[in-house]
Every structure is written in structure tokens, then in C-alpha cells.
C-alpha positions in Angstrom: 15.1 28.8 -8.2 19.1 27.9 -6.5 19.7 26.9 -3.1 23.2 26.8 -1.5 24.1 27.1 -5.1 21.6 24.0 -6.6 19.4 24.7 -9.4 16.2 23.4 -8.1 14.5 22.1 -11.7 10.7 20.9 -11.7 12.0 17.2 -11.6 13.2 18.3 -8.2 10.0 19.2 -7.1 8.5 16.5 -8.1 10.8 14.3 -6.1 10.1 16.3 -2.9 6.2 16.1 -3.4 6.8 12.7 -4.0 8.9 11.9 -1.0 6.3 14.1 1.1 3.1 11.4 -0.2 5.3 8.3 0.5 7.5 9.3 3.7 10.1 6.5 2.8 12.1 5.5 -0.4 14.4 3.8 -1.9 16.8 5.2 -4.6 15.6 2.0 -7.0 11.8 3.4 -6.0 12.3 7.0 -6.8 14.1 6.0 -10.0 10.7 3.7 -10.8 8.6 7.1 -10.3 10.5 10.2 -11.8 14.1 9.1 -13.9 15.0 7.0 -16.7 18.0 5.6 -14.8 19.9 4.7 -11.2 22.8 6.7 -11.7 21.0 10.5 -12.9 18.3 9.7 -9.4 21.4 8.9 -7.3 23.4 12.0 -8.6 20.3 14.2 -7.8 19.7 12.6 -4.4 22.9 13.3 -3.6 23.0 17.0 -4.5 19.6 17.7 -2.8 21.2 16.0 0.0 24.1 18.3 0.1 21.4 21.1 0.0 19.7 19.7 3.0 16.5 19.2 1.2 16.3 15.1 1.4 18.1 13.0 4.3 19.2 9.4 3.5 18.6 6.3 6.4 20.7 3.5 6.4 18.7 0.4 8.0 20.7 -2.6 9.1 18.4 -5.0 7.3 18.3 -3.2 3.8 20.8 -2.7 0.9 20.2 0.7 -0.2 19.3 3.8 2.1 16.3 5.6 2.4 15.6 8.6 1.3 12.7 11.1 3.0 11.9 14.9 3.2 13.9 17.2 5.7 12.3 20.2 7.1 13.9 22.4 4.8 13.2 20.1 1.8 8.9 20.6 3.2 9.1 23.9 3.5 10.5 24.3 0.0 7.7 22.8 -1.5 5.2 24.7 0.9 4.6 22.0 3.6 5.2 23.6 7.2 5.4 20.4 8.7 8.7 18.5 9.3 10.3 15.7 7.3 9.5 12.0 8.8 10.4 11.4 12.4 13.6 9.1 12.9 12.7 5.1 12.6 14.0 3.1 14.7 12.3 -0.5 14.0 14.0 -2.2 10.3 10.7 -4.7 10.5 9.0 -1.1 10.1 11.2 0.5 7.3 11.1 -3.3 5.3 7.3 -2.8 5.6 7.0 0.6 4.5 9.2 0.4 1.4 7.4 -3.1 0.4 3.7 -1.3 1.2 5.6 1.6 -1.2 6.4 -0.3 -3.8 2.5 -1.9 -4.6 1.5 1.7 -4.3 4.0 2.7 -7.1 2.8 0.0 -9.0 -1.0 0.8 -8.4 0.1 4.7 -9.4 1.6 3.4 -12.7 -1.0 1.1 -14.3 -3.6 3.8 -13.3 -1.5 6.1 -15.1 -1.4 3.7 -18.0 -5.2 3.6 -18.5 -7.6 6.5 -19.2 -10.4 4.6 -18.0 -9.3 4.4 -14.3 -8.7 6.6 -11.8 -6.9 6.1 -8.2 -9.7 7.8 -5.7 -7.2 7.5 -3.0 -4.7 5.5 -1.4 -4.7 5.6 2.5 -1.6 4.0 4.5 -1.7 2.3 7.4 0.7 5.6 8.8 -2.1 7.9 7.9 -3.7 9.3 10.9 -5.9 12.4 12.1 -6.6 13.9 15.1 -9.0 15.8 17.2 -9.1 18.8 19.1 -7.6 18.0 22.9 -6.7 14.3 21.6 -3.9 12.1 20.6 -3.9 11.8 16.5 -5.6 8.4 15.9 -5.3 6.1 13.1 -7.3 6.7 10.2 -7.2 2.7 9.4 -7.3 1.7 13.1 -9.3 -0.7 15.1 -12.6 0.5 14.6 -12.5 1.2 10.9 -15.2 -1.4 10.9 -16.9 -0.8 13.7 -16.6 -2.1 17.3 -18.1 -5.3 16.3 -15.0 -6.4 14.4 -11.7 -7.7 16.0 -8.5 -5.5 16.7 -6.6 -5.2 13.5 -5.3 -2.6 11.2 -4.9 -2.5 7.6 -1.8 -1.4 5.7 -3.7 0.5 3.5 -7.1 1.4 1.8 -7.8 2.4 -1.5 -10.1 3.3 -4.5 -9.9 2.6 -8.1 -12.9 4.6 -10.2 -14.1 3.3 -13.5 -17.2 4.2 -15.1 -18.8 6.1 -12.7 -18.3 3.1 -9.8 -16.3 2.7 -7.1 -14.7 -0.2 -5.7 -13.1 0.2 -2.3 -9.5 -2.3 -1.9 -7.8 -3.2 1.6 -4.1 -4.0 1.0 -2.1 -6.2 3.1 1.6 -6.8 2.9 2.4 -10.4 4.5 6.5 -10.5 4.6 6.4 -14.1 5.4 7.4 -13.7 8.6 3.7 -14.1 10.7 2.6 -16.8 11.4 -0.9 -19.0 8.9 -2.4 -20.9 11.5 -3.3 -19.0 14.7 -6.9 -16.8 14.7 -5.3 -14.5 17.5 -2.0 -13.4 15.6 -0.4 -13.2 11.9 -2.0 -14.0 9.0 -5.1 -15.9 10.8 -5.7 -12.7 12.7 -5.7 -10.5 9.6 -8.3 -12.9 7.4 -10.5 -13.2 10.6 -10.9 -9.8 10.8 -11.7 -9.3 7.5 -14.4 -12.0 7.7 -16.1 -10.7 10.2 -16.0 -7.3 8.4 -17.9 -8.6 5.6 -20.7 -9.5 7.6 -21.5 -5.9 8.9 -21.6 -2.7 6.9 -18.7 -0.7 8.8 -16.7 0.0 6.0 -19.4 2.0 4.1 -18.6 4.4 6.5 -15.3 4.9 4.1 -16.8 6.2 1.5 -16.7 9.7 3.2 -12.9 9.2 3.5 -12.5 9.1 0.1 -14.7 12.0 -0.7 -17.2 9.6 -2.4 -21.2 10.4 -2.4 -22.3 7.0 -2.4 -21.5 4.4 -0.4 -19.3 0.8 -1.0 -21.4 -1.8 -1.6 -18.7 -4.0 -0.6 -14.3 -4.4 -0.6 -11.6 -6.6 -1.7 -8.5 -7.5 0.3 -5.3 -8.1 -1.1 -3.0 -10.0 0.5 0.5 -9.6 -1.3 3.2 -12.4 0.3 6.4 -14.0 -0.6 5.8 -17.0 -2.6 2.7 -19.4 -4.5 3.7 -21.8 -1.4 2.9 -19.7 1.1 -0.3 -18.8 -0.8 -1.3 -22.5 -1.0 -0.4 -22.6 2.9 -2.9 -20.1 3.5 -5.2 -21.1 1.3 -5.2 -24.9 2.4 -5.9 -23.1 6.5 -8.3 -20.3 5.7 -9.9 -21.5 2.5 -12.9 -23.8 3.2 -15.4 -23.2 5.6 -18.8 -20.9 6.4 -19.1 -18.4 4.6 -17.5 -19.3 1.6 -18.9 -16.8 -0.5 -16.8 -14.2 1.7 -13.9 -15.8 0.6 -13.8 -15.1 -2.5 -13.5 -11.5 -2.3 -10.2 -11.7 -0.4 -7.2 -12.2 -3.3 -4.0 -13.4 -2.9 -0.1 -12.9 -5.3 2.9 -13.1 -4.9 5.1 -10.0 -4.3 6.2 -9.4 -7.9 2.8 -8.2 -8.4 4.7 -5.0 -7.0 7.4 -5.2 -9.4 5.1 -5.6 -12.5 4.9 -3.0 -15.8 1.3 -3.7 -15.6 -0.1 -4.6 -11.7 -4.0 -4.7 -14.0 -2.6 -7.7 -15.6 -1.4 -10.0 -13.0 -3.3 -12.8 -11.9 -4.8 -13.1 -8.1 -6.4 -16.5 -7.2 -8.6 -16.1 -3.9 -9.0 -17.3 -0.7 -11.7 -19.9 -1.3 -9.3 -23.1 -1.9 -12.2 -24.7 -4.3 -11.8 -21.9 -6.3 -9.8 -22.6 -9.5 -10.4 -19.6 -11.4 -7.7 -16.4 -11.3 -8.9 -12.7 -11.3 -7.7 -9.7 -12.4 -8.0 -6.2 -10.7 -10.0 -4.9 -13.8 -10.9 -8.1 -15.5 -13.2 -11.3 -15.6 -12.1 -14.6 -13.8 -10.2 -17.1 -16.1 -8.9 -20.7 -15.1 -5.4 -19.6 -13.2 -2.3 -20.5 -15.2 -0.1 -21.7 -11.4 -1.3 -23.8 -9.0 -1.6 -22.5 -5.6 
């Protein structure tokens, strides 16, 4: 099929679809998903942009552009609905193409092993909406329940394996919130979580992901900027009722995002007594970096 004189090939499709799950890319992400270098994805960008299919965003605060689905690029691949709306926020965009870039790596080691299978993988941007009423959030306040403080996640999913499914809440921290304070930041996020635990809100999920059975219980991952930071959170939040809790909230470093393998990297978790790391498909071992 030709548009305006471009041969769309099957790669190109792909790329649409793909821009159509993730909203927001970079050229370096698309690259990671669909070509074997930077300069044959940037020569293709450039000539489905010249066909009107893709649109690229320049935000102040980021080196490359991103790239997202026009109208004419969705309707190409059968989608009626339009391409994303304009964002104006960079604290927004940063977020998104960090949030995208776990999920590639998530996408990839699944892909890598015939044992596991991605269920799902619901952004924080995902929403639905019923009739006569604003679209909500799918991950919003009262994922949980109304028992549980005001917070959203940036994302839920599901890894399968073996006939079980374990349910994952992912949170990007850019560095930026603040550790200390239960009402905001990073404090705000963990305290919500903790209080999630308790009650049985989120088995409520498991009709989300098209499961029959419910969760028996989650993970968070926090994914933030550095091991002191994690030892700065660790050292706040880490000690305390409830421990047990605790140790089902992990925490790495953002290069888990950048990894050829995200089912190898090491998490350590929460609990600040605990000296053993954890893989997303593995058994605990004693962690090789302090944090």
C-alpha cells in the first residue's frame, strides 16, 4: 500500500500500532522496539512524517523529539480515534517517555522467555468512561477502595507464569519529589501503598486484566535515579509496623529500564533490615550494592 507516494511496508505498521499503545516516543525508543539502527528509524520517521502519518514534539527539557500518531497515521491502521492531544507540561512528556521506557523493557524480556507472559500493562493515562460522565482514570484514587489515600499509580501490570498471576504497581520517581513528607512525593506514594496492603481493593483488578481468579496480593516497583536516593528512602520508610508489608515494595535504579534483560536485575526492598536482593522471576540472594 503507497501514500502520497510512500510505500507503507509491515515495519510501518508496526510502528504506528506501536506508537498507538505508547502515545509518546522517542526516536532512540522506537529504534529499541522495531530497527536495528538510529539512522534507518530516523529515515523512516521522517518519511511517515512527510506523509502525515506520525508528528514529531519538541519539548524544551528533552534532547530528541517525540514522535506520536496523527489522525491520519490512526486511521491508517483502523483506529478512528485521533493521534494524542498536544502536551503542554515537559514534567509530563519526561514522565511518560521514562514510564515508556520500563515498559519496553518489561515487553522485551517477556519476549525473551517462553515461560512468561505480559497479561497487561495499564498506564497511569489509561482511562474509561461511562455513559453521561467524564472518562475517569482507570488507575485513579479509588483503585483501592475509598479506604486508601488519594494517589495514582503510573501503571499496573501482569506477568503470567505457570498458570499464576502476579499483579505489579510501577512507579517512576524522577528524583525530583520529595522522601520525607507522608502528604506529598515519595512518602505519599509508599503510604498509600501500605495502607493498600491492608485491605483487599486491589483484587478487584483482576477483572481488569481479564483474569478469573483473583490477586492474592501485588508488588510495587519504585524505579528512581540513583542507589543514594534508594538508601534515602529506605533509611525514612524502611522500619516500622508492618514490616512484613515492606517487603513487597522493590526498589532500582533507572537502568533497570535500559537493561537487555529487566528479569535479571537485582531490586532490594523497602524493609531497610532486609539484606537480601530479588529478582522479578527469581529467589532472594544477598544483594551485590549496598543501598
Amino acid at each position: 500500500m503507497s501514500r502520497a507516494g510512500l510505500q507503507i511496508t509491515e515495519r510501518d505498521r508496526t510502528l504506528l500500532t506501536t506508537l498507538e499503545r505508547y502515545r509518546f516516543l522517542t526516536a532512540a525508543q522506537l529504534q529499541r522496539l522495531s530497527f536495528p539502527s538510529k539512522h534507518t528509524c530516523l529515515r523512516r520517521i521522517l518519511k511517515l512524517e512527510a506523509a502525515g502519518l506520525v508528528a514529531r514534539t519538541r519539548a524544551d527539557s528533552m534532547l530528541q523529539p517525540l514522535v506520536t500518531l496523527t489522525r491520519r497515521g490512526a486511521a491508517l491502521i483502523g483506529n478512528d480515534v485521533s493521534g494524542a492531544k498536544r502536551i503542554v507540561s515537559d514534567l509530563f512528556l519526561r514522565h511518560a517517555v521514562e514510564l515508556n521506557d520500563f515498559r519496553i523493557a518489561l515487553e522485551q524480556a517477556c519476549a525473551q522467555r517462553s515461560d512468561v507472559q505480559l497479561g497487561g500493562f495499564v498506564p497511569d493515562l489509561a482511562s474509561h468512561a461511562s455513559r453521561g460522565r467524564q472518562p475517569e482514570r482507570v488507575l485513579g484514587s479509588g483503585v483501592f477502595g475509598g479506604a486508601v489515600g488519594s494517589h495514582t499509580p503510573d501503571a499496573a501490570f501482569v506477568l503470567q507464569r505457570e498458570g499464576r498471576a502476579a499483579l505489579f504497581f510501577l512507579e517512576i520517581d524522577r528524583g525530583t519529589e520529595v522522601i520525607g513528607d507522608v502528604k506529598r512525593g515519595v512518602g505519599r506514594a509508599i503510604t498509600y501503598y501500605l495502607q493498600a496492603f491492608a485491605g483487599t481493593g486491589f483484587q478487584s483488578l483482576s477483572s481488569l486484566f481479564d483474569l478469573p481468579e483473583q490477586f492474592r496480593t501485588f508488588r510495587v516497583l519504585f524505579v528512581t535515579t540513583s542507589s543514594a536516593r534508594i538508601k534515602n528512602i529506605r533509611t525514612r520508610w524502611g522500619a516500622g509496623a508492618g514490616t512484613a508489608d515492606r517487603r513487597f515494595v522493590w526498589l532500582a535504579t533507572k537502568a533497570v529500564s535500559h537493561t537487555t534483560d529487566l528479569f535479571a536485575e537485582e531490586w532490594v526492598t523497602l524493609e531497610s533490615s532486609d539484606a537480601h536482593a530479588y529478582t522479578m522471576m527469581g529467589r532472594p540472594r544477598e544483594a551485590t550494592h549496598a543501598a
